[in-house]
N, C-alpha and C positions, 0 to 999 in steps of 0.2 A: 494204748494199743487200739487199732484199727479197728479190729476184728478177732472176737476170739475165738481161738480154733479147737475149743476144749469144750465139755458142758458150763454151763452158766450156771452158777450156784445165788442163793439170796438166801436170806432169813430175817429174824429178827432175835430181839432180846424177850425173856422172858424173866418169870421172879425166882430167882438166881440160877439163873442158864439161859439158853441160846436154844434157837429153834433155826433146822437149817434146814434149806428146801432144793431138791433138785428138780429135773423134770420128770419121775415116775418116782419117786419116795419121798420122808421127810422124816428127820429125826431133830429130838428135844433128848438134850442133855441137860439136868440137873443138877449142882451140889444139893444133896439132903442136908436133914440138921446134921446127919450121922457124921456128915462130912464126905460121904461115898457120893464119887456121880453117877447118878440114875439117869440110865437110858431108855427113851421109852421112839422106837420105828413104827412106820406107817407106811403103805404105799401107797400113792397120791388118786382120784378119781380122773375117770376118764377124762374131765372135762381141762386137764392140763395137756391133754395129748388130743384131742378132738379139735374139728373143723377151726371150732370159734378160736381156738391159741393163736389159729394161723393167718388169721383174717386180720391185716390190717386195722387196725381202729376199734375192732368190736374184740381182737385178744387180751385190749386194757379190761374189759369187764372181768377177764380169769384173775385179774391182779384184784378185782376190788372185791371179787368173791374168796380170793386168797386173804386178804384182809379182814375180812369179817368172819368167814370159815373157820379154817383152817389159824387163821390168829388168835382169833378168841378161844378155839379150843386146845390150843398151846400153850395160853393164860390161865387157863383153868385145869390145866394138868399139871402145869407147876406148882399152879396155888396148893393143889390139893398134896402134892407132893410135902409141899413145908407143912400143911396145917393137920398131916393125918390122916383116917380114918372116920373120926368121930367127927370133924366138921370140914368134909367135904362137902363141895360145892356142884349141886351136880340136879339133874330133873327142872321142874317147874321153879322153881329161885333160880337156877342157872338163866334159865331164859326170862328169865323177870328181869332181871340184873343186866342181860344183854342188850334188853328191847329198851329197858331205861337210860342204857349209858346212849346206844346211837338217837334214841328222839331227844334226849338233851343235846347233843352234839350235832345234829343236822338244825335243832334251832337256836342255840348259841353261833354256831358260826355261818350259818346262812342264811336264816328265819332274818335273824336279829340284823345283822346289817340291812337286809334288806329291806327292814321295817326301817329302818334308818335313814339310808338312802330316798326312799320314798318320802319322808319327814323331810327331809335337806332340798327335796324337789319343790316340795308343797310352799316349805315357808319361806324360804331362800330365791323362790323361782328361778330354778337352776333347769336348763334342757335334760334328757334323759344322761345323755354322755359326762356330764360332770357328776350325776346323780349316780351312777352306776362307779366313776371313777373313785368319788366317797366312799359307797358300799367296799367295793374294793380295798379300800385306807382302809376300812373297818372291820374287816374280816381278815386282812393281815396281821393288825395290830392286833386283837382278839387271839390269831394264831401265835404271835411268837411270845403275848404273854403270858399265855394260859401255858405255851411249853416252860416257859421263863420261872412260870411262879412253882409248876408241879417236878420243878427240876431242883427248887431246890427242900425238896421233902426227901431226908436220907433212905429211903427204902427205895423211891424213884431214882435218885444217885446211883445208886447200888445197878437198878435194871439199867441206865442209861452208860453203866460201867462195861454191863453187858455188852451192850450195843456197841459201844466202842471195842471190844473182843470179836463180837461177831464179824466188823469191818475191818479190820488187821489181819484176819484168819483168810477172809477172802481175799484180800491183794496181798498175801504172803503166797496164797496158791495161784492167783493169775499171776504170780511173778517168778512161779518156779521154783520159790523156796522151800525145803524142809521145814517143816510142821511143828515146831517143839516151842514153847512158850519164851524163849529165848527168842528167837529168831525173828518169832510173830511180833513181839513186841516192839519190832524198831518200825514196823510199820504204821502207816498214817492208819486216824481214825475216821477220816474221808473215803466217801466211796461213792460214784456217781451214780449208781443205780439205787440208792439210798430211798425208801419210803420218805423222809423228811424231805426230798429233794420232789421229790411226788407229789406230796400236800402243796409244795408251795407253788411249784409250776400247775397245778390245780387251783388253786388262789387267784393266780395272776391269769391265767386263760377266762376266772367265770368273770373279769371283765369286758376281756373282749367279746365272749362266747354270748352276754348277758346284753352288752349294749347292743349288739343286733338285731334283739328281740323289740327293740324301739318302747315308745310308752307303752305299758300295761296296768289294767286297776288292780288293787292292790292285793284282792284275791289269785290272780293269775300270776302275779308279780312273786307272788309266796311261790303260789305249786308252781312252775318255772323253774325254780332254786331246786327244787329236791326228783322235779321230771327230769331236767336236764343230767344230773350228777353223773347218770352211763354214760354219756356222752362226753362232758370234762376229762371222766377217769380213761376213756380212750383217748383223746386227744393228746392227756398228761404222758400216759403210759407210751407214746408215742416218740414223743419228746423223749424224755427221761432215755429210751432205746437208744433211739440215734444220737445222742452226746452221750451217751454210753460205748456208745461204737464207734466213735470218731472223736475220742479225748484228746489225740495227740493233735487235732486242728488247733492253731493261734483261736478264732475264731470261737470255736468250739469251747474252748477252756477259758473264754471270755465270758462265755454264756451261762457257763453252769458256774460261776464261783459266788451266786448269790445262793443256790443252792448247798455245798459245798461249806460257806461261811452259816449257813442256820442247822447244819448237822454238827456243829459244837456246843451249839445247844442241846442238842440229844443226845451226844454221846460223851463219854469221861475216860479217860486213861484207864484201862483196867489191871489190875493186877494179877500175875504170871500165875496163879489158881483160876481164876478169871478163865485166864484164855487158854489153861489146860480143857476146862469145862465146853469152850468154845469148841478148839480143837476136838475133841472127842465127841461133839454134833456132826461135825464137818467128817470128818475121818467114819461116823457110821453112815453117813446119807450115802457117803460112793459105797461104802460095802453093799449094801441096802442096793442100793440101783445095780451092780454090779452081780449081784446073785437075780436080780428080775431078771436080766439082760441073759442070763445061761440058759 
């Protein structure tokens, strides 16, 4: 479709259930161990309905504060949902835990190519543009095996079973369908506004975005990779929009199918408890939005 004429819904998976987000609430559905799904609503911070959503290029930043936010604290009310009381996750370890996962992760996959790159430049005497096109190979390949290898750890199966719920739930609803686990399930587990489809169009821009910057030593060359990242995440998030909104283009649907083909990596078939779990995120976030809006 074109253009949708409806609210725009997203989320993601979390450890076993779904975190679904509108534009003024957000709700996380859970299976407990109980087997009961727990529902836990939110209504979202000004900063989803302020100035910056609506600004062109600078709205991808609410996406990468939505990612770190609002994600992480979705992952950590699930966890604490399966593990109890007594070892909940929660204070100064919480934030231990957060600050260690993204500095491993901005320098695994952008430190590290680009110490790489720079090495390919030096020894290889390659110009900047073939040196940056490496790094690029290097942080792609780094991306799809690191999804590759923690996809196939059964508990990560399980949350990317999720993921494949949460994206059936939303094109059964952009398509009109009745909502019932039945229904949902004959739907793709493709969705083009997919965060995986994010990361990788984020990948392939800090090429181009990267070799502009021409030669840099190899101090600047670092901070560049982690200065720039606001800037990527609106570029991507830009992208990602408009082949979101013009899927039905020949074109358009030529563009996103490398996107498209690396969200089978993150996502798995779920099954009809599954996408009950889904279903009942989706189904409170309108309620949710629907009683703000009275």
């Amino acid at each position: 479709m074109s253009d949708l004429k409806f609210p725009t819904y997203g989320g993601q998976a979390v450890i076993e259930g779904v975190l679904m987000r509108g534009s003024q609430a957000a709700a996380i559905a859970m299976r407990a161990p109980s087997q009961e799904i727990v529902i836990h609503t939110e209504p979202l911070g000004k900063i989803y309905r302020g100035a910056v959503s609506k600004i062109p290029f600078l709205r991808g930043l609410v996406i990468l504060w939505d990612a770190l936010s609002l994600g992480m604290r979705a992952l950590t009310i699930s966890a604490n949902t399966q593990t109890g009381e007594d070892e909940k996750l929660e204070g100064p370890t919480l934030y231990l835990t957060i600050g260690i996962s993204l500095t491993i992760g901005i320098g695994l996959f952008f430190l590290a190519p680009a110490l790489a790159g720079q090495a390919f430049e030096k020894y290889l005497s390659l110009n900047v543009w073939w040196g940056n096109i490496i790094e690029g190979i290097i942080r792609l390949l780094l991306l799809v095996g690191y999804i590759w290898a923690v996809g196939r750890i059964p508990d990560i199966e399980r949350v990317f079973a999720y993921h494949g719920a949460e994206h059936k739930t939303i094109n059964a609803f952009e398509d009109g369908a009745e909502l019932t686990p039945e229904n949902v399930s004959r739907y793709s587990v493709e969705h083009p506004r997919c965060g995986t489809s994010f990361l990788l169009t984020l990948v392939i821009l800090s090429v181009l975005l990267f070799s502009l910057l021409g030669p840099l030593p190899l101090f600047w060359r670092l901070a560049s990779r982690i200065l720039f990242l606001p800037v990527l995440a609106g570029l991507a998030y830009e992208y990602i929009r408009f082949t979101a909104r013009n899927i039905t283009s020949p074109l358009v649907c030529m563009l996103v199918k490398p996107n498209l083909a690396l969200q089978h990596l993150t996502t798995r078939e779920p099954s009809l408890d599954m996408l009950e779990v889904s279903i009942a995120a989706f189904n409170h976030v309108r309620e949710q939005e629907r009683q703000l809006t009275l």
